[in-house]
C-alpha positions in Angstrom: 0.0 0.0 0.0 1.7 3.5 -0.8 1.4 6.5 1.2 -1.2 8.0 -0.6 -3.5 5.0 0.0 -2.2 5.2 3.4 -3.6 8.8 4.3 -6.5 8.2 2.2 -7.1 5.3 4.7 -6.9 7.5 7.4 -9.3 10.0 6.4 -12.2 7.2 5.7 -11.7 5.6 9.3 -11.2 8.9 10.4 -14.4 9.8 8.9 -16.4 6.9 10.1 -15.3 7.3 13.6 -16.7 11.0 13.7 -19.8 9.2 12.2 -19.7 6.6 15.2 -19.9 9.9 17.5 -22.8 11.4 15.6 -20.5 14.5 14.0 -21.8 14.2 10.7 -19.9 15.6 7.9 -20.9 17.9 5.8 -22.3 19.8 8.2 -26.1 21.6 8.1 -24.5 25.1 8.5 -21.8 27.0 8.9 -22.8 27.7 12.4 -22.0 23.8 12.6 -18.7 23.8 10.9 -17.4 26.4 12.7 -18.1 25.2 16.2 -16.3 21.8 14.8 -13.8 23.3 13.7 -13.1 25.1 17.2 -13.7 22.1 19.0 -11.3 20.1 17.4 -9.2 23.0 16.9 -8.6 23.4 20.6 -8.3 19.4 20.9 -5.6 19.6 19.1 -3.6 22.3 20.9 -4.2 20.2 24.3 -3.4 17.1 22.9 -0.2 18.6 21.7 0.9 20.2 24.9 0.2 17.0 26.0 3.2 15.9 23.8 5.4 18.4 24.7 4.9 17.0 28.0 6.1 14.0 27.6 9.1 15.3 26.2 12.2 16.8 28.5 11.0 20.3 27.6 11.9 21.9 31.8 15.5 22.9 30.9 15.6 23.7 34.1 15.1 20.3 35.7 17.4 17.9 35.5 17.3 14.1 35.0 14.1 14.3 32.8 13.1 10.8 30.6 11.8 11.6 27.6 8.6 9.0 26.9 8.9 8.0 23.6 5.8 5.4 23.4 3.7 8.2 25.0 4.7 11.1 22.6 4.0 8.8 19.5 0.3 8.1 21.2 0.0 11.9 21.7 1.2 12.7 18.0 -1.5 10.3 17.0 -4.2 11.8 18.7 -3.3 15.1 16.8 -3.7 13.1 13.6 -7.2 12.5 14.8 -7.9 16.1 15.2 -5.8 17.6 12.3 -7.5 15.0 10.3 -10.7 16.3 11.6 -10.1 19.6 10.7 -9.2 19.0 7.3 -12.6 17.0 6.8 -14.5 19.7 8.3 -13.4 22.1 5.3 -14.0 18.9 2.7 -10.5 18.7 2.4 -9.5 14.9 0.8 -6.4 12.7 1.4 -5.3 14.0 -1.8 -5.9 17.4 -1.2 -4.1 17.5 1.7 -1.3 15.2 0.3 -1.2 18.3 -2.7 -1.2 20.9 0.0 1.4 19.4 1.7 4.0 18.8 -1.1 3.6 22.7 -2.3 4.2 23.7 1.1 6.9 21.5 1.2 8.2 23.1 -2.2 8.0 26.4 -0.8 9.9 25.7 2.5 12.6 24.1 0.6 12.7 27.0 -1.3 12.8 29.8 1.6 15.7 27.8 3.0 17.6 28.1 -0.6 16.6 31.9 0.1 18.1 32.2 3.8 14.7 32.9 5.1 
């Protein structure tokens, strides 16, 4: 399986799960999308704090561990949210594989720059 049938994978399952909770996508309005999109907006802050957290981030404090397994599960639940997001705007696994490479592109291209 490549990697775009990868993410497109993740995006159906993704999908159905939000289904399984009743968050039916498209939404009615945009009165719906947008409180989505803040809900699993905020989500995804917290549940990247949360792995910040379980990195040694206190530079201050010394023999910190860093929590490798628990940062990957952390990582993963902001796939779940960022994933979210995207559906919310009807974004697809290609889109967002698109988005990604030209963003890519033009990061390459601002190091090339000295930005």
């Amino acid at each position: 399986m490549g990697l775009e049938d990868k993410l497109d994978e993740l995006f159906k399952i993704q999908k159905e799960l939000q289904e399984a909770y009743g968050k039916n996508i498209p939404f009615k309005n945009e009165k719906e999308r947008q409180a989505y999109i803040n809900e699993n907006g905020l989500a995804l802050y917290i549940e990247l704090g949360e792995a910040i957290k379980k990195t040694p981030f206190k530079s201050w404090k010394k023999n910190q561990e860093f929590n490798k397994e628990k940062f990957k599960e952390e990582i993963i639940d902001c796939m779940h949210f960022l994933i979210n997001l995207a559906l919310s705007i009807d974004m697809t696994s290609n889109d967002f594989y698109e988005k990604y490479k030209e963003k890519n592109q033009v990061n390459r291209q601002r190091i090339k720059n000295g930005y």
